[in-house]
N, C-alpha and C positions, 0 to 999 in steps of 0.2 A: 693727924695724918690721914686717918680714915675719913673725917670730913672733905680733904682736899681733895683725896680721889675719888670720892662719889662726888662732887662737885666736878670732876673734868671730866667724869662717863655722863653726867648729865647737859655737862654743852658740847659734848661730843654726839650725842644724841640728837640732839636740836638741829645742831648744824646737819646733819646729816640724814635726816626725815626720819630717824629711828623710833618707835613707840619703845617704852621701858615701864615694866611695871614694878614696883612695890613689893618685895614681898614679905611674910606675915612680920620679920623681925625687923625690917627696915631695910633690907639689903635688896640691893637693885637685883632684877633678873633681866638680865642683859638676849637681846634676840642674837640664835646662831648667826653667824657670817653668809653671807650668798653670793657669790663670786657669780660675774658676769659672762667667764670664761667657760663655757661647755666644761665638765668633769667626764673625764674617759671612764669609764667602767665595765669590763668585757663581758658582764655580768646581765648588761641592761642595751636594750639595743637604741641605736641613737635614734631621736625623732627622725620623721622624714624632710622636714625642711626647717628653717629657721625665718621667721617673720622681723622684719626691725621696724622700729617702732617708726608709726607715721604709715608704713605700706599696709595697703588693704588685704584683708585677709582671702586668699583663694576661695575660688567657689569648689565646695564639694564633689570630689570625683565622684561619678555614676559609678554605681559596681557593676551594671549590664551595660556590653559597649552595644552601641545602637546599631543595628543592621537593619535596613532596609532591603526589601525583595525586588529584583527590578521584574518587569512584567515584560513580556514583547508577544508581537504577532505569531501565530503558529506557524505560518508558513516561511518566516525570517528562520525557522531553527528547522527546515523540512517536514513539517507537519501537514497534514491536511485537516481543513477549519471543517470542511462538509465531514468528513466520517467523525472529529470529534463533537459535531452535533449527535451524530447517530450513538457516540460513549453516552450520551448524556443524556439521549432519549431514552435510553436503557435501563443507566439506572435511576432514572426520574419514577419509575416504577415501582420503588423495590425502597426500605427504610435505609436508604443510604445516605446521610447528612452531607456529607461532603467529598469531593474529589479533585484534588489537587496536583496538578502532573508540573516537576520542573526540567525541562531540556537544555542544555547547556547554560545551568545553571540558572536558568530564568524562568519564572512562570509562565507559560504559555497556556493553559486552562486553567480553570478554578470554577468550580462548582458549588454550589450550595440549597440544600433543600429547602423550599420555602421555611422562613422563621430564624433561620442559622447563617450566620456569614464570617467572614476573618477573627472575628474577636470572639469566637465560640469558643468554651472548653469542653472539650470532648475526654470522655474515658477510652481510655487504649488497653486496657485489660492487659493481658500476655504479652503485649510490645511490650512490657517493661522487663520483661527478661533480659531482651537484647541491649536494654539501655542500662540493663546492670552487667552487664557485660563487658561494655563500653566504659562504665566505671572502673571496672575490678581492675580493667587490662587499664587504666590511668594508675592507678591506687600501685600496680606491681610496674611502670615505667618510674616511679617515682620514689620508690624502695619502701612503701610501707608495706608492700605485701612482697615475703621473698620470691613469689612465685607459684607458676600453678601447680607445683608437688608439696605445698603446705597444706598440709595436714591440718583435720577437723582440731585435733587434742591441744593442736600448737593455740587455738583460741581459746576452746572449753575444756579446761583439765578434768572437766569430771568427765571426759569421756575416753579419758585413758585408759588401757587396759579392757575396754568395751568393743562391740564387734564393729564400732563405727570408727576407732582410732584411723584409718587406715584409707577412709576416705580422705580426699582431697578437692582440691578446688575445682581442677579442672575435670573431674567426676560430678561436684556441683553445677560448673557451665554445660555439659556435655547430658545432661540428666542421664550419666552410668554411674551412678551412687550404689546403687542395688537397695536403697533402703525399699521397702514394701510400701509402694504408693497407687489406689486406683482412682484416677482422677477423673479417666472420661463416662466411667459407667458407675453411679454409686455418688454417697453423700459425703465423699472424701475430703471434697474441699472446703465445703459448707462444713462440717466440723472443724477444720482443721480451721477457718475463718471466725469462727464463732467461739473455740477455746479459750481459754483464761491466759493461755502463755502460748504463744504459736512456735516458738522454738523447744520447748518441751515435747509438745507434740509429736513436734518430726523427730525428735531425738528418742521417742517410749516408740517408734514403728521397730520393728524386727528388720535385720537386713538378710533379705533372701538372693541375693547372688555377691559374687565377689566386684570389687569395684574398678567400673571401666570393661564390664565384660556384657550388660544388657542395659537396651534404652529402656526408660520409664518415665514417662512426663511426669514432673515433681516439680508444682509448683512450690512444696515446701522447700525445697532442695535451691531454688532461686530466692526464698524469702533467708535461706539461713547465708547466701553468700553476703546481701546488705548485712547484717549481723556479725561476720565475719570482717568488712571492711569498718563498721564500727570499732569493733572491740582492738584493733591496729591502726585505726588513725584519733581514736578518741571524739568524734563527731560522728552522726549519721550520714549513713549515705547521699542525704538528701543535699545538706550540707556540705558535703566534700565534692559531689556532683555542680552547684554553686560554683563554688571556688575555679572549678578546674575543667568545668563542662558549657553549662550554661548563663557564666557570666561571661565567657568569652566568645560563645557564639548570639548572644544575645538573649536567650530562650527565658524571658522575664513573666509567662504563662504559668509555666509548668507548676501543679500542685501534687505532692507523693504522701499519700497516707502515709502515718505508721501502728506497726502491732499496740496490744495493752501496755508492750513493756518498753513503747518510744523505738521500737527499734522499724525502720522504713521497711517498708513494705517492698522487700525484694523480686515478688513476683508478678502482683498483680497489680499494683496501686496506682499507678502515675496517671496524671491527665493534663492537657496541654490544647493548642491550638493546633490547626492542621499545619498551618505555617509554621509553627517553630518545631512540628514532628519532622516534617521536610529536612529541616535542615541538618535533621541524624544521619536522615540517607544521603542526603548531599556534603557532609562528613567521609561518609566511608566512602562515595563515590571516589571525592577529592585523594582517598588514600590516607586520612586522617589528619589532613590539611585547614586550615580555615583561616581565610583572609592572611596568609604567607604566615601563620602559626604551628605547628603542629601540636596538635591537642593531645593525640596516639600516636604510637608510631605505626606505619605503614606494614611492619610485618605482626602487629596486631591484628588489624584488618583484615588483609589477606591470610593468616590462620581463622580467625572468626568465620569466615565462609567460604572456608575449605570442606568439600563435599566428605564427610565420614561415616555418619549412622543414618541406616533407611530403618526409620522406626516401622512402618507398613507400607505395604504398592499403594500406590497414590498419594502418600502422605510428605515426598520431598524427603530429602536428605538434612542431617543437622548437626550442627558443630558451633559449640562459644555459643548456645543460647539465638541463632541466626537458622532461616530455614531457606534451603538452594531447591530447584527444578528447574528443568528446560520446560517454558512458555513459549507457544511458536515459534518454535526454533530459536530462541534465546535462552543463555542462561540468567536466572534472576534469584538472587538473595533476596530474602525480607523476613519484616518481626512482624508476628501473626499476631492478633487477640482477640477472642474470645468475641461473638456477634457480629465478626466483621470488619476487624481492625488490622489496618496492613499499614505498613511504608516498606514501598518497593521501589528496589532499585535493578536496573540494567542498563550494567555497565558499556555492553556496547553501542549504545543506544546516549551514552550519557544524559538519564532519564532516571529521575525518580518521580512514584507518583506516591502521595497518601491517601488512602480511603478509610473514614469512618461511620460504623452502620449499626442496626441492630436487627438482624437477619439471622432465621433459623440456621438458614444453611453458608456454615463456615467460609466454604468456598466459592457461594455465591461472587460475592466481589471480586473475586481470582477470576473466574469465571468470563466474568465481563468484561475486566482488565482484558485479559487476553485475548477476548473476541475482539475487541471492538477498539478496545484502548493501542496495544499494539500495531496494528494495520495502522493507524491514525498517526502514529510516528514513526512506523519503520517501514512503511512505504507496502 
């Protein structure tokens, strides 16, 4: 009996393309069944498409969808081409690599200092504040973060019970943490760049005011927000920024260090093209719009540069990691960095411009914006 039926699982086999092997006592080891028919499992999510055999396999979807920049003449969007010769004679001057203005959505100048042209990658220093900002508020449209009253403990339990329990996120965007930070005068941030664990750091300062009550530029305080969008989405910043930022506008440039402990560099790291910085300001311009998407939502944006803390006279207003003043009679948000790095937008002007430099004086580039750049498009 047992010969006949290993005798009909062996041309059943045959017949059927089955390999069958032998095993140690003599007894066939028959392969599992594999049913043609999809198997439901609510466990496993289903492929995205089904191939039948004979059809050619799709070409691989790009993860950056392609944007091109259209360019037009200055004076099709009201500009004048003579005074934006005289922007240019200006800062042809002065270590300012590039300058980039778009008006209605279109580049109408583009600069470049001998050596550097569109495919440069430039450091933006402290504009990455604003572009973690821009994250945080994705990350909390999207429910991995419940919002900006979540608390530091709610990431790092060992800071329960500690005098930092009690800050929150929007104390992080807003640098009113009160932790003890002196970043423009002293070796604050060059230590705090150079430590072994750069979230330890900021966590061992002392917090000398209550939180939401004094501004303090903390660029630690913007490195521990990336940190905080890790630890609730389980990927870095950098990567979750990807997904949800600049695969959809395009931005296939952009490079973001991170700390010793892989954690992206929330405050200072990022570097990018002048061209795909553009298209941050031309983002918030749209209202957190891009190509009929919304990336943010719109009362993102308009809280992000809502005028709130005047850290000093002359220094602009600041809110969400974004810096507001009236510019010749304009008002104008932008993300500042560090030797000269802006992307500025004014809104009524439907106008952003980027500029990237390496210049003593901060405000230099503001400076010349204003004189020169301004009159060149608002008449």
């Amino acid at each position: 009996m047992k010969k006949r039926l290993l005798a009909i699982i062996l041309t059943a086999a045959v017949l059927f393309g089955c390999a069958v092997e032998a095993a140690p006592g003599g007894e066939p080891v028959v392969p599992e069944e594999v049913s043609s028919v999809p198997q439901s499992n609510p466990n496993i999510a289903p492929p995205p498409g089904r191939i039948e055999p004979g059809e050619p396999e799709p070409p691989p979807q790009p993860l950056y969808t392609e944007y091109i920049w259209q360019t037009g003449r200055p004076e099709d969007h009201g500009a004048d081409s003579a005074k934006l010769e005289s922007f240019r004679a200006a800062i042809s001057g002065h270590d300012i690599f590039s300058a980039l203005t778009v008006k209605n959505g279109v580049i109408i100048d583009e600069y470049y200092k001998d050596g550097y042209d569109e495919n440069d990658v430039f450091r933006f220093a402290s504009c990455t504040k604003s572009l973690t900002s821009i994250v945080i508020g994705i990350a909390i449209e999207r429910g991995y973060l419940s919002g900006i009253d979540a608390k530091l403990a709610e990431f790092f339990p060992q800071l329960a019970g500690t005098d930092k329990e009690n800050i929150a996120i929007e104390h992080l965007l807003g640098h009113t943490s009160g932790i003890y930070w002196r970043e423009s005068n002293g070796p604050m941030f060059r230590e705090f760049t150079s430590s072994e664990n750069w979230l330890e750091f900021v966590f061992s300062q002392r917090v000398e005011a209550a939180p939401g009550a004094l501004f303090q530029y903390t660029t630690g305080g913007s490195h521990v927000l990336a940190a905080i969008l890790q630890e609730a989405t389980g990927e870095t910043a950098h990567d979750f920024a990807k997904q949800y930022l600049f695969y959809p506008l395009g931005m296939e440039s952009v490079e973001w260090r991170t700390d010793p402990q892989g954690y992206t560099d929330g405050g200072n790291g990022v570097s990018m093209t002048a061209r795909d910085a553009a298209k941050l300001g031309q983002l918030y311009l749209n209202g957190g719009a891009w190509e009929g998407e919304q990336i943010i939502s719109r009362e993102w944006v308009e809280e992000s540069t809502r005028r709130r803390f005047t850290p000093a006279p002359g220094a602009g207003e600041y809110h969400y990691s974004w810096w507001m003043r009236e510019l010749a009679g304009y008002y104008v948000y932008y993300a500042l960095g560090h030797g000269g790095q802006y992307i500025l937008v004014v809104p009524e002007l439907d106008l952003v411009t980027v500029m990237t430099s390496r210049v003593g004086d901060l405000f230099l580039p503001q400076g010349i914006f204003r004189d020169y750049l301004l009159p060149a498009v608002g008449g």
